[in-house]
C-alpha positions as CSV (number, residue, x, y, z in Angstrom):
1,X,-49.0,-92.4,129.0
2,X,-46.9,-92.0,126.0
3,X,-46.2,-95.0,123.7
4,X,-42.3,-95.4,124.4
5,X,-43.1,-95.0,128.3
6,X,-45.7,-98.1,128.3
7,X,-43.4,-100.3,126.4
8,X,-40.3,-99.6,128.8
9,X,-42.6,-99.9,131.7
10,X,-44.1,-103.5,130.6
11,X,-40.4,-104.8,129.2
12,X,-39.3,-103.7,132.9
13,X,-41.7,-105.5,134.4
14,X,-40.8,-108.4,132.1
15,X,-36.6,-108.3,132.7
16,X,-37.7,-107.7,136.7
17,X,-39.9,-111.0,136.6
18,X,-37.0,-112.7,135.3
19,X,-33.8,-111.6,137.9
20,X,-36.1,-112.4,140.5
21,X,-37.1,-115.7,139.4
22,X,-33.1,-116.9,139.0
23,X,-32.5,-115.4,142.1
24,X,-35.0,-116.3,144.5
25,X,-35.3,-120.0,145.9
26,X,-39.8,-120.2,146.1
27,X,-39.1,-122.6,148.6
28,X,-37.5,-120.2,151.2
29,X,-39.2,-116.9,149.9
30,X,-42.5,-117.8,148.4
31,X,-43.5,-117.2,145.0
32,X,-42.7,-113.6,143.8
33,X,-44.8,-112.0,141.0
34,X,-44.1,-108.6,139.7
35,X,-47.5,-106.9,139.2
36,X,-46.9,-103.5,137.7
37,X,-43.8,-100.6,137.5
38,X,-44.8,-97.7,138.3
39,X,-41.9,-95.2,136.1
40,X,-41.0,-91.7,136.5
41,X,-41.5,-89.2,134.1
42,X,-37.4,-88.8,133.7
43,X,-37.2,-92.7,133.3
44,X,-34.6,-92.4,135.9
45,X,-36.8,-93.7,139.0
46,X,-39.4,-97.0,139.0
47,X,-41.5,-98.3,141.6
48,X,-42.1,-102.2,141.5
49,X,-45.4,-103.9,142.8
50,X,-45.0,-107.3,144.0
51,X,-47.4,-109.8,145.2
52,X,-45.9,-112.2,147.1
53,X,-47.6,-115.9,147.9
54,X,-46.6,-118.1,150.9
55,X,-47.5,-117.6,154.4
56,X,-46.4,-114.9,156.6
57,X,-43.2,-116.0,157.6
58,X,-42.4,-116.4,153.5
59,X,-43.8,-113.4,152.9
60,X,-41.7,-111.0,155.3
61,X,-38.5,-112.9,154.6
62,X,-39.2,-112.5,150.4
63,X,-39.6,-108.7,151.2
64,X,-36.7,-108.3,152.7
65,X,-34.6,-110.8,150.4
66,X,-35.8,-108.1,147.4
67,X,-34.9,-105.2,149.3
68,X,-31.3,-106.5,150.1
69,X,-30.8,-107.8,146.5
70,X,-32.2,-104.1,144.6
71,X,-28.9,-103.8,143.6
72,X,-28.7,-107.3,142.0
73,X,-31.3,-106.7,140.5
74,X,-31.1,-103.4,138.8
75,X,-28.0,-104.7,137.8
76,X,-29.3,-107.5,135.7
77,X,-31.7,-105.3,134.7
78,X,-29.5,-102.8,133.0
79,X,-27.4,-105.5,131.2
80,X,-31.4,-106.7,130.0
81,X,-32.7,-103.4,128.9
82,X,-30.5,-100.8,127.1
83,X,-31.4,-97.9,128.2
84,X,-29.3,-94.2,128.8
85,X,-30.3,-94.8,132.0
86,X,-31.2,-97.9,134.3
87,X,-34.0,-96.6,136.9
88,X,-33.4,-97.2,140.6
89,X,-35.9,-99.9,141.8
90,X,-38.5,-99.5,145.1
91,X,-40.3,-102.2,145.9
């Protein structure tokens, strides 16, 4: 993995961590940690790995919270990271 890849991967991973920590209540969702971004060659295209810790009920509902708010988050994302191009989120 090139140099410049590897440092937008793990200062991804870092601005991620953050959005979802101001926008997720741990109480309703569990706690939310961002384990690795997987990027695309292109930069254009990232895949997040979350764990997430509560039980099951937590668990499903923090899933679903993070799919709902991709947007949200790319968005505070981009304004994070200066890129040419913010990557589209999976989780």
């Amino acid at each position: 993995m090139s140099v410049r890849k590897e440092r937008v991967r793990e200062l991804l991973k870092r601005e991620i961590g953050e959005a979802i920590r101001s926008q997720f209540d741990v109480s309703q969702v569990g706690l939310i940690n961002v384990n690795d971004v997987d990027l695309a060659g292109d930069l254009k295209s990232a895949v997040v790995y979350v764990s997430i810790f509560g039980n099951a009920d937590q668990k499903k509902r923090g899933l679903t919270r993070l799919t709902e708010q991709r947007i949200r988050i790319q968005s505070m994302v981009a304004r994070a990271v200066v890129l040419k191009f913010t990557p589209v989120l999976r989780f």
